[in-house]
C-alpha positions as CSV (number, residue, x, y, z in Angstrom):
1,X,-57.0,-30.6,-51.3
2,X,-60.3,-31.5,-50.2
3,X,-63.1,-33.3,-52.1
4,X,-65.7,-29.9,-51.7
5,X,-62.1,-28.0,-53.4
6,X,-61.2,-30.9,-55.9
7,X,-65.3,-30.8,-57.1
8,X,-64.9,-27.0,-57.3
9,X,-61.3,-26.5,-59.3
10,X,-63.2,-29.8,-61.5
11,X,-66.0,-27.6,-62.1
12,X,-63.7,-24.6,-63.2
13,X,-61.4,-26.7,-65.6
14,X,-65.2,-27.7,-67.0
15,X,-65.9,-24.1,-67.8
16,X,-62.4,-23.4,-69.2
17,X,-62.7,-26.8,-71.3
18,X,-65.9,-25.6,-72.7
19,X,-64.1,-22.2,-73.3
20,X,-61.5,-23.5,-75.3
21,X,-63.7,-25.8,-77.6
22,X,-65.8,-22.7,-78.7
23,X,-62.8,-20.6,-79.5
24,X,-60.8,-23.1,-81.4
25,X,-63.5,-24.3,-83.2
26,X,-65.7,-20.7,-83.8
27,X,-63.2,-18.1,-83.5
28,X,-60.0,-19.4,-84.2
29,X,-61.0,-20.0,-88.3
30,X,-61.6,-16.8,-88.5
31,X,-58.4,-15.2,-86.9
32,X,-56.2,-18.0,-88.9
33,X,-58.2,-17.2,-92.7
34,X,-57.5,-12.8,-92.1
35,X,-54.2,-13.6,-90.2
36,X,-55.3,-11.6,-87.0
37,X,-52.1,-12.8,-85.7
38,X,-49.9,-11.0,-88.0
39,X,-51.4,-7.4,-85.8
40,X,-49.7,-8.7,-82.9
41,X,-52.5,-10.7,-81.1
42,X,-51.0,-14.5,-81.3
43,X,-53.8,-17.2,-81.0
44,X,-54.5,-18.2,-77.5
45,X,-53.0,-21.7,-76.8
46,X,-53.3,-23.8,-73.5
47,X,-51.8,-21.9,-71.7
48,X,-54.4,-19.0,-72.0
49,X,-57.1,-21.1,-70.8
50,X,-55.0,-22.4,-67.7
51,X,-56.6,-22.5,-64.4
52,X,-54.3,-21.5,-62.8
53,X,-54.1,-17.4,-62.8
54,X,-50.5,-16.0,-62.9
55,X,-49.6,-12.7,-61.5
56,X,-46.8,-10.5,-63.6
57,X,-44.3,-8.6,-61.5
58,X,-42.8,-5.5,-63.1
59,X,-41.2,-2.4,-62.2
60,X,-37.5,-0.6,-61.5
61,X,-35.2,-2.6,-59.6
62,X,-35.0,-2.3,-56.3
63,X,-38.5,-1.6,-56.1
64,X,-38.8,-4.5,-53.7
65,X,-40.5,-6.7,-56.6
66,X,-38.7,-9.9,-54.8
67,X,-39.6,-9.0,-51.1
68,X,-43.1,-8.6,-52.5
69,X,-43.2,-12.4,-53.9
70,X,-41.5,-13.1,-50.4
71,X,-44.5,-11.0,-48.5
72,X,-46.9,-13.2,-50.7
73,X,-45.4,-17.0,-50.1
74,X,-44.4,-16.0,-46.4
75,X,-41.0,-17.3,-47.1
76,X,-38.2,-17.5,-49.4
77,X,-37.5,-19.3,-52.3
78,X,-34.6,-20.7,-54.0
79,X,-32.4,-18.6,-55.9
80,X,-33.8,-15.4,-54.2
81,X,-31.7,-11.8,-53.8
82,X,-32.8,-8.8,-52.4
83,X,-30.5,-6.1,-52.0
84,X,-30.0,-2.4,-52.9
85,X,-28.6,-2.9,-56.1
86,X,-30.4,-4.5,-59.5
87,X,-30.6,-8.2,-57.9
88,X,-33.3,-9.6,-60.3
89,X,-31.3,-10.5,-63.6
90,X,-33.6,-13.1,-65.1
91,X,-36.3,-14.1,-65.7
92,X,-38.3,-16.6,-62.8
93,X,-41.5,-18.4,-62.9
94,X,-42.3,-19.9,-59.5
95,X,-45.4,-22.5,-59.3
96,X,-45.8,-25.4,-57.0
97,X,-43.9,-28.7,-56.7
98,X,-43.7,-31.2,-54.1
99,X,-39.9,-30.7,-53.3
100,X,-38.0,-27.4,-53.8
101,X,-35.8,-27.3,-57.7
102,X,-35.1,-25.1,-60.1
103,X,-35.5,-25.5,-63.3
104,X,-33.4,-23.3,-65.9
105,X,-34.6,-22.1,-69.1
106,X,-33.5,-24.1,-71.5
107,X,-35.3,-27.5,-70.1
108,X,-38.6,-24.8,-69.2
109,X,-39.0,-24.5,-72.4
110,X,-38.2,-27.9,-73.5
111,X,-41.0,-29.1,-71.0
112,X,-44.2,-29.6,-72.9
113,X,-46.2,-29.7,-69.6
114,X,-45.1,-26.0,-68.8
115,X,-46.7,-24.0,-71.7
116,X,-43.6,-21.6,-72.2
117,X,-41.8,-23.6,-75.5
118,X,-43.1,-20.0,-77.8
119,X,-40.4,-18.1,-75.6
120,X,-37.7,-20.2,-77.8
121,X,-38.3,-17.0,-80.2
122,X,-36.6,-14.7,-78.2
123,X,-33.4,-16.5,-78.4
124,X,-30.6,-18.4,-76.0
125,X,-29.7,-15.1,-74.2
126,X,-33.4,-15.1,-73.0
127,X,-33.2,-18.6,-71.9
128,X,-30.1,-18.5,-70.0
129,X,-31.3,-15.6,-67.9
130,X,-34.5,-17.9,-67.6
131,X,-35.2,-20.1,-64.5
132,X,-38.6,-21.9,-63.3
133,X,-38.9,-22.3,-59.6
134,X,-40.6,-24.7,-57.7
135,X,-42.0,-25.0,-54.2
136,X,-43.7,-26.5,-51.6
137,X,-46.6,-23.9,-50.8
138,X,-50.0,-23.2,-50.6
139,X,-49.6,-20.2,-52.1
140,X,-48.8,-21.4,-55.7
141,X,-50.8,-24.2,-55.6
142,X,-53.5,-22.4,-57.4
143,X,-51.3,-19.4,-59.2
144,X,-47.9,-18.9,-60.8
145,X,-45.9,-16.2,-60.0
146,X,-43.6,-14.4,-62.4
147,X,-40.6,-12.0,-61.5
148,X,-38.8,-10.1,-63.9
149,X,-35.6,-8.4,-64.2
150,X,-35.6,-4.4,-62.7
151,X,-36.2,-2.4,-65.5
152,X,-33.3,0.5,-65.6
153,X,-33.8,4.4,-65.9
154,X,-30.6,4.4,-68.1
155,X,-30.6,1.9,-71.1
156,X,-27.1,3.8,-72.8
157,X,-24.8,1.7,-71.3
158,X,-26.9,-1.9,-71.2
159,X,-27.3,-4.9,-73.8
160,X,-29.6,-7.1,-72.7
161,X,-29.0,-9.5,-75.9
162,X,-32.7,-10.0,-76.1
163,X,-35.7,-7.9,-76.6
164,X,-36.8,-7.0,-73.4
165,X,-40.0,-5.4,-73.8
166,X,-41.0,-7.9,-76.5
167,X,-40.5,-10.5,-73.8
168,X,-42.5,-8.1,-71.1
169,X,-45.1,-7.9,-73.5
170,X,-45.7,-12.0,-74.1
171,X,-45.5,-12.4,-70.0
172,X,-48.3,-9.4,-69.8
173,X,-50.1,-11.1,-72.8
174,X,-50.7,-14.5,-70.8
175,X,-51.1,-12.7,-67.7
176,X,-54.1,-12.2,-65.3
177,X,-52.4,-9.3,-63.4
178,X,-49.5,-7.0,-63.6
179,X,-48.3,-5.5,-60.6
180,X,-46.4,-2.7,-61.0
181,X,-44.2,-1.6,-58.9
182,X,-42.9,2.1,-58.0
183,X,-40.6,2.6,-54.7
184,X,-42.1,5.9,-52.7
185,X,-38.2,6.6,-52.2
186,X,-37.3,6.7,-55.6
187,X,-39.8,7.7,-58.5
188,X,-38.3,7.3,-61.6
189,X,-39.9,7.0,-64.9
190,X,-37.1,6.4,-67.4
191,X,-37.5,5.7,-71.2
192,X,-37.4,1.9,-71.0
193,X,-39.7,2.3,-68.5
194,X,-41.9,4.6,-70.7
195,X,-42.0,1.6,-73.6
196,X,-42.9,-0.9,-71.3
197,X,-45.7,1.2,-70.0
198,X,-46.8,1.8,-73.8
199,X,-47.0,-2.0,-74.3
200,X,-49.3,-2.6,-71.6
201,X,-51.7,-0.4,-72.5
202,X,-53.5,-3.0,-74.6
203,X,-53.6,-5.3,-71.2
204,X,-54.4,-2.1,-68.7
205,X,-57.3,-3.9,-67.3
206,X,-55.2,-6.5,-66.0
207,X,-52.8,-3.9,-64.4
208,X,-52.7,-2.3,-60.3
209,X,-50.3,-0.2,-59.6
210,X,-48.3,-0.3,-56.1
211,X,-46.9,2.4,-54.8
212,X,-44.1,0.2,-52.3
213,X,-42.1,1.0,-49.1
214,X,-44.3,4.3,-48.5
215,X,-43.7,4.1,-44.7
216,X,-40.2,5.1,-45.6
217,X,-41.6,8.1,-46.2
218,X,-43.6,10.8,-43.7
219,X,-47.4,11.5,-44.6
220,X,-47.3,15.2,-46.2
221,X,-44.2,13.3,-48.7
222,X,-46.4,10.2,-49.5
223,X,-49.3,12.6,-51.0
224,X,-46.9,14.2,-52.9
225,X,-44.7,11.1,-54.2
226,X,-48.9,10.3,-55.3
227,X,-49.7,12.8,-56.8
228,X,-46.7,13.2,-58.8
229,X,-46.9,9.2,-59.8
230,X,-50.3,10.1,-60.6
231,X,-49.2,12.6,-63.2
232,X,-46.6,10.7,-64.8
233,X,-48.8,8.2,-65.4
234,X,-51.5,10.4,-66.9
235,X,-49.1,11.5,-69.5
236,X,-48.0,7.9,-70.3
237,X,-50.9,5.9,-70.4
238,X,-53.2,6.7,-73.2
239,X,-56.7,5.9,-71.5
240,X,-59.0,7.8,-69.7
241,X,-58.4,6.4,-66.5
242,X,-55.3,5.5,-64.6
243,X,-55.5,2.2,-63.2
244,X,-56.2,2.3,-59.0
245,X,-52.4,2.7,-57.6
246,X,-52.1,0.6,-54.0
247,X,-50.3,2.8,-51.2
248,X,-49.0,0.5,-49.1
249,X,-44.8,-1.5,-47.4
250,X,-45.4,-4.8,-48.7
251,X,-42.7,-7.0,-46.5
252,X,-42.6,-7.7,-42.5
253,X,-40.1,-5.4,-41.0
254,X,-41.8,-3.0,-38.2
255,X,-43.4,-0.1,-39.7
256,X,-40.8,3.0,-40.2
257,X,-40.6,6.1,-37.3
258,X,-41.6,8.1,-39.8
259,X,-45.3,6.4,-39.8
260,X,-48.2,7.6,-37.6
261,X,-50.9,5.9,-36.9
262,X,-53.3,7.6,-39.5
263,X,-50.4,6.3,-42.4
264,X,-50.4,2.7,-40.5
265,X,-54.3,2.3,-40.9
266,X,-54.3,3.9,-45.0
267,X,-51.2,1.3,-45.2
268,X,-52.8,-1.8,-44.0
269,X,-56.0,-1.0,-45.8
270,X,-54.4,-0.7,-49.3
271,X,-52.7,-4.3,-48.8
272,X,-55.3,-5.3,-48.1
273,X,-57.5,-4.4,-50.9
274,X,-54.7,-5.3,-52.9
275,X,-54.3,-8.9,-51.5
276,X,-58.1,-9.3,-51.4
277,X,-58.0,-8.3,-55.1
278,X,-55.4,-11.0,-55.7
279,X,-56.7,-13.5,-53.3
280,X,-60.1,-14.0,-55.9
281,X,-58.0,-14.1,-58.9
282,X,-59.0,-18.1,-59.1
283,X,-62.6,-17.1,-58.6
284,X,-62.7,-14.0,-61.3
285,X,-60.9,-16.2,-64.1
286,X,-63.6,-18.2,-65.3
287,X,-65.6,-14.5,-66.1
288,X,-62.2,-13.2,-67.4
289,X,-61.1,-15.5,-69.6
290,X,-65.2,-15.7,-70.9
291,X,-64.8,-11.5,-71.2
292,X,-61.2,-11.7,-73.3
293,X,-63.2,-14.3,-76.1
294,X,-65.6,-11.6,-76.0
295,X,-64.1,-9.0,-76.8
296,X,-61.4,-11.0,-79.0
297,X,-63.9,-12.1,-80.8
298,X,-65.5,-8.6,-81.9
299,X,-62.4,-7.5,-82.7
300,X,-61.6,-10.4,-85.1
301,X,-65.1,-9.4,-86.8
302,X,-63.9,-6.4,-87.1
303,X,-60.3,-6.9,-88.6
304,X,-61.8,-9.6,-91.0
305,X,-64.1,-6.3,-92.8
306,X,-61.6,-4.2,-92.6
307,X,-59.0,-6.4,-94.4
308,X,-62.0,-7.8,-96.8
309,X,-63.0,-3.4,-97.4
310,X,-58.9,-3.2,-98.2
311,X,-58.7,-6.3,-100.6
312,X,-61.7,-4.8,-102.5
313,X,-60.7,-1.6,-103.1
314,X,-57.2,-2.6,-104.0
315,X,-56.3,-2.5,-108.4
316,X,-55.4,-5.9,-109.8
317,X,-52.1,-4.6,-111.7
318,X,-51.4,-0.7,-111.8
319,X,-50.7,1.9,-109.2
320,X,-50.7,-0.5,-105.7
321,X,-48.4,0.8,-103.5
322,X,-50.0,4.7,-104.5
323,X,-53.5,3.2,-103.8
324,X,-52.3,1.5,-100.7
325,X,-50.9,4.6,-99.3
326,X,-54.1,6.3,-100.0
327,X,-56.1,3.8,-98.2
328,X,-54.2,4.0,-95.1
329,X,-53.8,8.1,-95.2
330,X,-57.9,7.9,-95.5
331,X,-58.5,4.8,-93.0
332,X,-60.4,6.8,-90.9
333,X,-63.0,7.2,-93.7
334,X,-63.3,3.5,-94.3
335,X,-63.7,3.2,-90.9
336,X,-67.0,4.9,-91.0
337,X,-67.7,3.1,-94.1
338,X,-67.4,-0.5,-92.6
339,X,-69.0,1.2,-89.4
340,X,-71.7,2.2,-91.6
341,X,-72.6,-0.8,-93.7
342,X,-72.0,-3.5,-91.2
343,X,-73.1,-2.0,-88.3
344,X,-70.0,-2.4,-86.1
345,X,-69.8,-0.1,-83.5
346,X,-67.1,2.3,-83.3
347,X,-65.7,0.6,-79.7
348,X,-64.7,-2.7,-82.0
349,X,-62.0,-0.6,-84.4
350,X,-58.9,-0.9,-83.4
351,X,-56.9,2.2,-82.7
352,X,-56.2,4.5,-86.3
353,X,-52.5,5.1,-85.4
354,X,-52.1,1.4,-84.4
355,X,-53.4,-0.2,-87.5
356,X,-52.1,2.4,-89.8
357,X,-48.8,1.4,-88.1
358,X,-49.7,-2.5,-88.9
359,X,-50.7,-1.7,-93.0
360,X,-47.8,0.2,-93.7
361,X,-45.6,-2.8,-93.4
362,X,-48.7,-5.5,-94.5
363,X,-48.7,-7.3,-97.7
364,X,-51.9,-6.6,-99.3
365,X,-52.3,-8.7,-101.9
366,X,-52.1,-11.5,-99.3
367,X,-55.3,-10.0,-97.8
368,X,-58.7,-12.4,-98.7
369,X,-61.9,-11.4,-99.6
370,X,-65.0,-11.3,-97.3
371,X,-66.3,-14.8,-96.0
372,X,-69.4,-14.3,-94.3
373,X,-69.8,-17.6,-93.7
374,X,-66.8,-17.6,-91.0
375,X,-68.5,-14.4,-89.7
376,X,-71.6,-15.8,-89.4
377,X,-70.0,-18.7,-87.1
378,X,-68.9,-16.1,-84.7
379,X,-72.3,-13.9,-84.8
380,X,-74.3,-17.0,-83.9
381,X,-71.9,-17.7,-81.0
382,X,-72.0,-14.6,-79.2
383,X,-75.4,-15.2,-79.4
384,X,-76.3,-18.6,-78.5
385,X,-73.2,-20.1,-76.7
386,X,-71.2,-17.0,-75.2
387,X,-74.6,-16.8,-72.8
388,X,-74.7,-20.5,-71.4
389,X,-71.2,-20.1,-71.0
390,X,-71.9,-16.9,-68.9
391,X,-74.1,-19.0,-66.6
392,X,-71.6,-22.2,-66.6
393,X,-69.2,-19.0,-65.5
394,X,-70.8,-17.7,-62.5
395,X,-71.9,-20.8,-61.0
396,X,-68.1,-21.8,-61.2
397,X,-66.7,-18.6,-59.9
398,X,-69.1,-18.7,-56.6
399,X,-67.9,-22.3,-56.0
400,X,-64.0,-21.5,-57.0
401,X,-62.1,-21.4,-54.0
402,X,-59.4,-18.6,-53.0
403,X,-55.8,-18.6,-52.8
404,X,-54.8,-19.3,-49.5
405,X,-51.5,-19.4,-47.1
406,X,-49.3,-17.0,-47.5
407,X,-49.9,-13.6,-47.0
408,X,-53.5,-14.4,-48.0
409,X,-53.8,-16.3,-44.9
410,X,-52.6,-14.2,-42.5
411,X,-54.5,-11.8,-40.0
412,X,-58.1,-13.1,-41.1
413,X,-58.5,-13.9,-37.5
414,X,-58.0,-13.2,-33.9
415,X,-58.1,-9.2,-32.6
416,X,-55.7,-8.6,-35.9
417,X,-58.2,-9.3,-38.0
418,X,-57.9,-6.4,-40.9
419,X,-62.3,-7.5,-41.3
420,X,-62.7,-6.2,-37.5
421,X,-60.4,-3.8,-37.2
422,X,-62.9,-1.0,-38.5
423,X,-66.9,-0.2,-38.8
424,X,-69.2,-2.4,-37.7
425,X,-66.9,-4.9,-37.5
426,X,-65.3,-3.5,-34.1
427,X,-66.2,-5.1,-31.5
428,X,-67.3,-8.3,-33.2
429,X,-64.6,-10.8,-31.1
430,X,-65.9,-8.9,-27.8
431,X,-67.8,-10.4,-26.0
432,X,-69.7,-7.3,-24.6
433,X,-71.8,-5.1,-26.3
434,X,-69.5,-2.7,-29.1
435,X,-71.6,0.5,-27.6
436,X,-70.4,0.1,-24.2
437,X,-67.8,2.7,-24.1
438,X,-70.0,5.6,-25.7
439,X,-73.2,4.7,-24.2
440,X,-72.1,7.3,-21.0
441,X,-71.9,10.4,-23.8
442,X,-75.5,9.2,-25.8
443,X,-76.9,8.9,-22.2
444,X,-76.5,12.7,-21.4
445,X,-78.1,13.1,-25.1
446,X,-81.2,10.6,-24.4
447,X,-82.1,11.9,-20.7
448,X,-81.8,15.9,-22.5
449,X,-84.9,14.9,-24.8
450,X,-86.7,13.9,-21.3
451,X,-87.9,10.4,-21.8
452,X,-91.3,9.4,-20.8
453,X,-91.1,6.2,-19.1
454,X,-87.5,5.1,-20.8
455,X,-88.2,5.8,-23.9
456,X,-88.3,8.4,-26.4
457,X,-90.3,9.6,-29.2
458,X,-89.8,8.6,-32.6
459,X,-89.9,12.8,-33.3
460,X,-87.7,13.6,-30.6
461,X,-85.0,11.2,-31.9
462,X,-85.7,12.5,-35.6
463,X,-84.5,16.1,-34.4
464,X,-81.7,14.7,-32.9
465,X,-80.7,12.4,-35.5
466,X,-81.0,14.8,-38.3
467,X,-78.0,17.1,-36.8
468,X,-75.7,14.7,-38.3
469,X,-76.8,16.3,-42.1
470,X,-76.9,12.7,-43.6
471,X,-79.6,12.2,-46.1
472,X,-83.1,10.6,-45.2
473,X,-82.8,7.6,-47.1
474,X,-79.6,6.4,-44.6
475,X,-81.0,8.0,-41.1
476,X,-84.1,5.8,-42.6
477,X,-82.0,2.6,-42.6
478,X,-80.6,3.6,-39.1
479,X,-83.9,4.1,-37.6
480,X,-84.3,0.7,-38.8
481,X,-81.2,-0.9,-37.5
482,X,-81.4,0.8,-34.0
483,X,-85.0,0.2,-33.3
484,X,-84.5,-3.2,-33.1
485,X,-88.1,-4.4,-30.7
486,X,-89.7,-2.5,-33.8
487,X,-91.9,-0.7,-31.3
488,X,-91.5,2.9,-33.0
489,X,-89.7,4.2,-29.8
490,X,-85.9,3.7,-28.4
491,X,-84.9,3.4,-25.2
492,X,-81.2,4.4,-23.6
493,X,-79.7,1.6,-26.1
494,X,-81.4,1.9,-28.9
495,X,-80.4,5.6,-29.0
496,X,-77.3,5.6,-28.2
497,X,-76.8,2.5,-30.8
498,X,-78.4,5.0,-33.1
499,X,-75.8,7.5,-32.8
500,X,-73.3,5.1,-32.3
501,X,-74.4,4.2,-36.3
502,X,-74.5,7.6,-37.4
503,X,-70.6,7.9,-35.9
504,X,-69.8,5.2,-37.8
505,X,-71.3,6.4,-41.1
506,X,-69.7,10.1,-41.0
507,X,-66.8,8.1,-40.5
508,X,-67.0,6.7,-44.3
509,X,-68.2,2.9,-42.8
510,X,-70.7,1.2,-44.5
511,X,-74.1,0.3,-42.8
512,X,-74.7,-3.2,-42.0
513,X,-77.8,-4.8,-43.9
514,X,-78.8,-6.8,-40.7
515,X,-77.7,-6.0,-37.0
516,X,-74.7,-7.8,-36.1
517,X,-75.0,-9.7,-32.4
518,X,-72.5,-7.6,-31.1
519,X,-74.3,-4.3,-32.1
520,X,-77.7,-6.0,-30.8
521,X,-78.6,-4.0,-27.5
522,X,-77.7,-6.4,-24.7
523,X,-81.5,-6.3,-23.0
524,X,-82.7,-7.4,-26.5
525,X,-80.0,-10.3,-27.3
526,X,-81.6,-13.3,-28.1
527,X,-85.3,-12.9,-26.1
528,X,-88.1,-11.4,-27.4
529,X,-89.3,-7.1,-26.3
530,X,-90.6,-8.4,-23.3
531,X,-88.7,-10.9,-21.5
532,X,-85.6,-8.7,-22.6
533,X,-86.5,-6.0,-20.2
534,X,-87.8,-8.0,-17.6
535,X,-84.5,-10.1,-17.7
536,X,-82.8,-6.6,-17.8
537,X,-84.1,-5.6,-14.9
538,X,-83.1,-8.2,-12.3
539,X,-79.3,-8.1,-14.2
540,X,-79.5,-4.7,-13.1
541,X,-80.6,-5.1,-9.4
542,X,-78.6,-8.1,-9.6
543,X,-75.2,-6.3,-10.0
544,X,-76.4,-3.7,-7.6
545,X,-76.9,-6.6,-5.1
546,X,-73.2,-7.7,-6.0
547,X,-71.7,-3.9,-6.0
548,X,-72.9,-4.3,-2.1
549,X,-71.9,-7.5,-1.9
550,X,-68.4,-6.4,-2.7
551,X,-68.7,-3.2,-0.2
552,X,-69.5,-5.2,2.1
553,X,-67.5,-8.7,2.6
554,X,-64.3,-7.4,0.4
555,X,-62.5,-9.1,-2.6
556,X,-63.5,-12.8,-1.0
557,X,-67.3,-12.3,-2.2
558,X,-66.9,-10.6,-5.6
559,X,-68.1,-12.7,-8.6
560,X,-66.3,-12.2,-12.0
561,X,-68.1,-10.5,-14.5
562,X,-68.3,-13.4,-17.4
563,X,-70.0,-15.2,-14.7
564,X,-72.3,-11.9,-13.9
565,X,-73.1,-12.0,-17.5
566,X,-73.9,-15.8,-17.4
567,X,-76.2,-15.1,-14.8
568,X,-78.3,-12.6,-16.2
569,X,-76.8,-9.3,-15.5
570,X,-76.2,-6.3,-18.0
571,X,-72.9,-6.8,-20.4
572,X,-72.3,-3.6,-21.9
């Protein structure tokens, strides 16, 4: 690592030290004196302010969850299985070390340095079907990847011997993204798969979807295998949105038969939002981590008035368990009564059916009675700290560096570079002008509107411009963009680089905020109005000169064209 990177992960781990100080000694108090724990939201530990990101994968087996950790490191690991049947058993954490081991569960655990002693709960049959994995890669140097066991469609015949979803739930829990997997060939939704996607409802945010080895599959199938993901999960999730779902074959084997070259280009687009999403998890912590105390810590206010609101209106001696059941069967009364008189908005409560779920089996007169003092802690901290945190935050994040190596390192340059494939960006490792090959269809356009001395009208390019129906406001920034001498008329390039920008736009590309060189009109590039045409005009007699040359005296006298260019001469 470099001493720019060492200053930047130093200046993250400052943020996250910071982090950690205000919640332990503000928010913690609070969550221990109301037992916020006991509603299934243990306190965060180290581990939670690690930074390090780790990505959770989850999903079926044989959903290509292993390949997909493969795809990411660019090699395999020790230990690793892929094959057709359930291959994943267990369990395995994979982060970096200078020589390849594994580690099995029992001395993970055991290893105070690796923050996983609280999965000791679950049991020894979790630990032996637990391993930790390390490797020499770039990749994990900055994240920890987890794999998990496939989950099955049809639990009637399995014993796990520990609880699964519980154990799901604690990896999603310390988590900074879940990738789910579904396999385009096989959609299943079965009912263990059901409960896992009801526990991570609560950690959705952290969640993308991929929708794997869709090239298997022809186009008109893939929409439909969507769509009908789409709907299953719509049914399942309780939110309002389903989180984005990545179409995409995430392993190295040649694309199938079955793909055209439409699917190829939706394919390699998806991974690549997906591994660009995933590349800036180290960056996007610091924020995250700053957002989850946030929102933990309204929800702790919260919980500590609605358990004070319960311990009040509780009876010292008679009739308990008939007044508890009345305050849970009304809890959506006190709700508006705490909402009411303490002004919490309605966004902090916790779900009605969740926490109604949680009283039933509470002990009440365990409950305490309102602290403010404790609340008041926590108030004056989301106002005064939780902002120059903010700041610390983003100043870290823009100096965090990405994940690199890998997957995450591959095709960023060179022609099979997934940033120049498309838009503006085509073109950009030419070294001739990105125009070129439509400028012969604009020129037929331009010399219809009868230019007066090479150039046209700022009107006559309006009419023609506007036949593409996009709004003012973008043929505006166009305009801009294509009249690049800023004279209020285009010539033959700066119309057809017009068009050529209105092509690009229909096609869904984004505009460029400044013209790139290799969209600059060649007479133009790098010399003022001026001595751009002048230049431009003894390129051009220049190459006629040469086109005779060539006529003339035969391959002996013809000069190659980066050496025309060199000279002076026209490049597009």
């Amino acid at each position: 690592m470099s001493l720019n990177e060492t200053r930047e992960v130093e200046a993250l781990q400052r943020v996250m030290d910071e982090l950690q100080k205000v919640y332990k000694n503000k928010v913690l108090p609070l969550e221990e004196y109301y037992n916020f724990d006991n509603f299934d939201l243990p306190p965060m530990g180290d581990k939670d302010f690690n930074i390090k990101p780790t990505i959770l994968l989850v999903g079926e087996y044989s959903t290509g969850k292993t390949t997909f950790i493969k795809y990411l490191l660019s090699r395999g690991y020790p230990g690793m299985k892929v094959s057709p049947e359930p291959s994943t058993d267990n369990f395995c954490t994979i982060s970096y070390g200078e020589n390849d081991k594994l580690l099995p569960g029992h001395a993970l655990v055991s290893d105070p340095s690796k923050d996983y002693r609280a999965l000791g709960k679950f049991g020894n049959n979790l630990l032996d079907e637990l391993t930790c994995i390390e490797i020499q890669s770039s990749v994990v140097e900055n994240l920890t990847i987890i794999d998990s066991p496939g989950i099955l469609s049809d639990m009637s015949n399995v014993k796990r011997g520990y609880d699964f979803p519980r154990v799901i739930d604690w990896f999603a829990e310390h988590a900074d993204r879940i990738v789910l997997l579904f396999d385009a060939q096989k959609l299943e939704v079965g009912d263990e798969m059901k409960a896992i996607l009801d526990l991570l409802t609560k950690n959705i945010h952290k969640v993308r979807i991929v929708l794997n080895k869709s090239d298997l599959i022809d186009y008109q199938q893939l929409f439909r295998v969507y769509g009908a993901l789409m709907f299953y999960l719509g049914k399942i999730i309780p939110s309002r949105f389903v989180p984005r779902v990545y179409i995409g074959s995430f392993w190295d084997e040649p694309f199938s038969r079955l793909s055209t070259e439409e699917s190829r280009q939706l394919l390699e687009a998806e991974k690549q939002d997906l591994l660009e999403d995933l590349r800036n998890l180290p960056r996007d912590l610091a924020m995250e981590k700053l957002d989850y105390v946030i929102k933990r810590s309204r929800l702790v206010r919260c919980h500590a008035h609605l358990i004070a609101y319960l311990k009040k209106e509780m009876p010292s001696i008679f009739r308990k368990q008939a007044r508890k059941d009345n305050l849970i069967f009304n809890l959506s009364d006190i709700y508006f009564h705490v909402e009411e008189e303490y002004r919490i908005p309605r966004g902090d409560f916790p779900p009605i059916e969740v926490f109604q779920k949680y009283l039933r089996t509470a002990d009440f007169s365990k409950f305490q009675t309102l602290k403010p003092k404790l609340i008041e802690i926590v108030d004056r901290m989301l106002l005064c700290e939780i902002p120059i945190l903010k700041d610390m935050a983003l100043q870290a994040s823009s100096l965090t560096p990405a994940i690199r190596g890998g997957a995450f390192g591959l095709g960023m340059e060179g022609p099979f570079s997934t940033l120049a494939i498309s838009g503006v960006d085509i073109g950009a490792n030419s070294p001739f002008w990105a125009v070129r090959y439509d400028k012969s269809k604009y020129d037929k356009i331009f010399y219809s509107l009868n230019p007066i001395e090479g150039r046209i009208s700022s009107d006559d390019a309006k009419n023609e411009m506007m036949k593409s129906k996009l709004p003012n406001s973008v043929l505006g920034k166009i305009w801009v963009l294509a009249d690049h001498d800023g004279d209020n008329l285009l010539d033959d390039e700066e119309f057809a680089l017009a068009l050529y920008l209105i092509k690009l736009k229909l096609d869904g590309c984004d505009l460029p905020a400044e013209l790139p060189r290799h969209l600059i009109p060649p007479s133009q590039l790098g010399l003022d109005c001026a001595e751009g045409k002048i230049k431009y005009g003894i390129g051009l007699v220049a190459g006629i000169l040469m086109g005779l040359h060539f006529i003339l005296f035969g391959r002996g006298g013809r000069l190659r064209e980066d050496e025309f260019v060199k000279r002076g001469g026209f490049h597009y």
